[in-house]
C-alpha positions in Angstrom: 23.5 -1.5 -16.3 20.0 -0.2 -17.0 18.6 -1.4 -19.8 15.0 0.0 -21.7 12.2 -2.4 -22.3 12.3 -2.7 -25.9 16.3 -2.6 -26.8 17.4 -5.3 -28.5 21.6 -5.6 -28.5 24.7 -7.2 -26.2 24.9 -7.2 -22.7 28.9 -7.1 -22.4 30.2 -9.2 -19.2 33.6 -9.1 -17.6 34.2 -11.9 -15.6 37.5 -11.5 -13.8 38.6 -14.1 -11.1 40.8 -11.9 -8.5 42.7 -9.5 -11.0 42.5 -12.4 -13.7 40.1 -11.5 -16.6 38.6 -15.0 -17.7 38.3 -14.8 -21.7 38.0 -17.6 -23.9 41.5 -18.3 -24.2 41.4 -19.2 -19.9 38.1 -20.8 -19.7 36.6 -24.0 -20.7 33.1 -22.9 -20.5 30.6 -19.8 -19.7 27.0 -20.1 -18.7 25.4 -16.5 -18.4 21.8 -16.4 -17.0 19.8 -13.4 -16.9 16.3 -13.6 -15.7 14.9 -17.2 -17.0 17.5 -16.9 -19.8 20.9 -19.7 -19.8 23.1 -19.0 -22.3 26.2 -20.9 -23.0 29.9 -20.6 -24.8 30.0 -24.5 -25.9 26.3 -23.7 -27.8 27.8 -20.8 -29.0 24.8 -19.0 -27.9 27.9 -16.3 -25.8 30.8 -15.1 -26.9 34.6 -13.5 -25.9 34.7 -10.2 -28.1 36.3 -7.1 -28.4 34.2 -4.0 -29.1 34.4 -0.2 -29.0 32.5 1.7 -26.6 33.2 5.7 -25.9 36.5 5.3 -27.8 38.0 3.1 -26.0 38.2 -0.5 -27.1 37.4 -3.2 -24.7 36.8 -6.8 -24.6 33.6 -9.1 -22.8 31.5 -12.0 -23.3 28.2 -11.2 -25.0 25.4 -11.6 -24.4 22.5 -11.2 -26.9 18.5 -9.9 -26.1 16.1 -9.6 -28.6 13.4 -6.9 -28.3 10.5 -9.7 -27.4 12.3 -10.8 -24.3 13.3 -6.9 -23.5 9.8 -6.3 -23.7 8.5 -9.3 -21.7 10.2 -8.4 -18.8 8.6 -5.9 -16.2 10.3 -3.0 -15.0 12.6 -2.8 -11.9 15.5 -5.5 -11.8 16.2 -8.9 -12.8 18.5 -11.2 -11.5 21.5 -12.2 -13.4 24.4 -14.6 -12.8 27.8 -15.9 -14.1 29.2 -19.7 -14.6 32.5 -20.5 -15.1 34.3 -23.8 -16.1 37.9 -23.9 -16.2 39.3 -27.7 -16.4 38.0 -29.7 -13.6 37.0 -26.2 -11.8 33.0 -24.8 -12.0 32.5 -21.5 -9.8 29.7 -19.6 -9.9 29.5 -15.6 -9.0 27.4 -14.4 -6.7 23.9 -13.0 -8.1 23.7 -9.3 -9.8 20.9 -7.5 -10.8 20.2 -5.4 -14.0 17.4 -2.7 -14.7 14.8 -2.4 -16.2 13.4 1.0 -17.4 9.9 1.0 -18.8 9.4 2.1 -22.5 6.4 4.3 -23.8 7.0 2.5 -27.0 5.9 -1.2 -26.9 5.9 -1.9 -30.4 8.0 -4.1 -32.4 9.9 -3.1 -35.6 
C-alpha cells in the first residue's frame, strides 16, 4: 500500500492465519502497529468492518491515520506489524512495510 503524506483515512488489514481470515468473531484481540503507532481492538482504537472498494464489498480491521501523523512521517517505508490473541494463543506476523509518497501540499485543512 502506498500511502501520500497528508491523507488522513483507514488502512484496511486482512489477517488470515493459513486460509483462515481472523475477524472479530475468531479473535480475542488485535494489536496493529504501524511506525511508533499501537493500536488495539479491546481500546477500540481498531476495528473488524465491512467496506466497499472498486465495487466489490470486502471486510478488514481498520486502521485509522490522521493527516498530522501522515505528515510526520518521512518518505520511503515504514514498518508495520500484526498481533493476534485468540484464547490462550498470541502470534505475531512477521514485519511489512508501507509507503510513503511525499506530498507538495503540507498544509492542514
Amino acid at each position: 500500500m502506498v500511502i501520500l503524506q497528508g491523507d488522513q483515512y483507514y488502512i484496511p488489514f486482512t489477517i488470515k492465519q493459513g486460509n483462515t481470515e481472523l475477524t472479530d468473531q475468531n479473535t480475542t484481540d488485535v494489536k496493529i502497529k504501524v511506525d511508533a503507532i499501537t493500536k488495539k481492538a479491546s481500546r477500540n482504537e481498531i476495528s473488524y468492518t465491512t467496506y466497499t472498494y472498486g465495487g466489490t464489498e470486502k471486510s478488514a480491521w481498520m486502521f485509522p491515520i490522521s493527516q498530522d501523523q501522515t505528515l510526520s512521517w518521512s518518505a520511503g517505508v515504514i514498518p508495520f506489524q500484526v498481533g493476534v490473541k485468540m484464547e490462550d494463543v498470541i502470534i505475531n506476523s512477521e514485519t511489512g512495510i508501507l509507503k510513503i509518497d511525499p506530498s507538495w501540499i503540507r498544509e492542514e485543512w
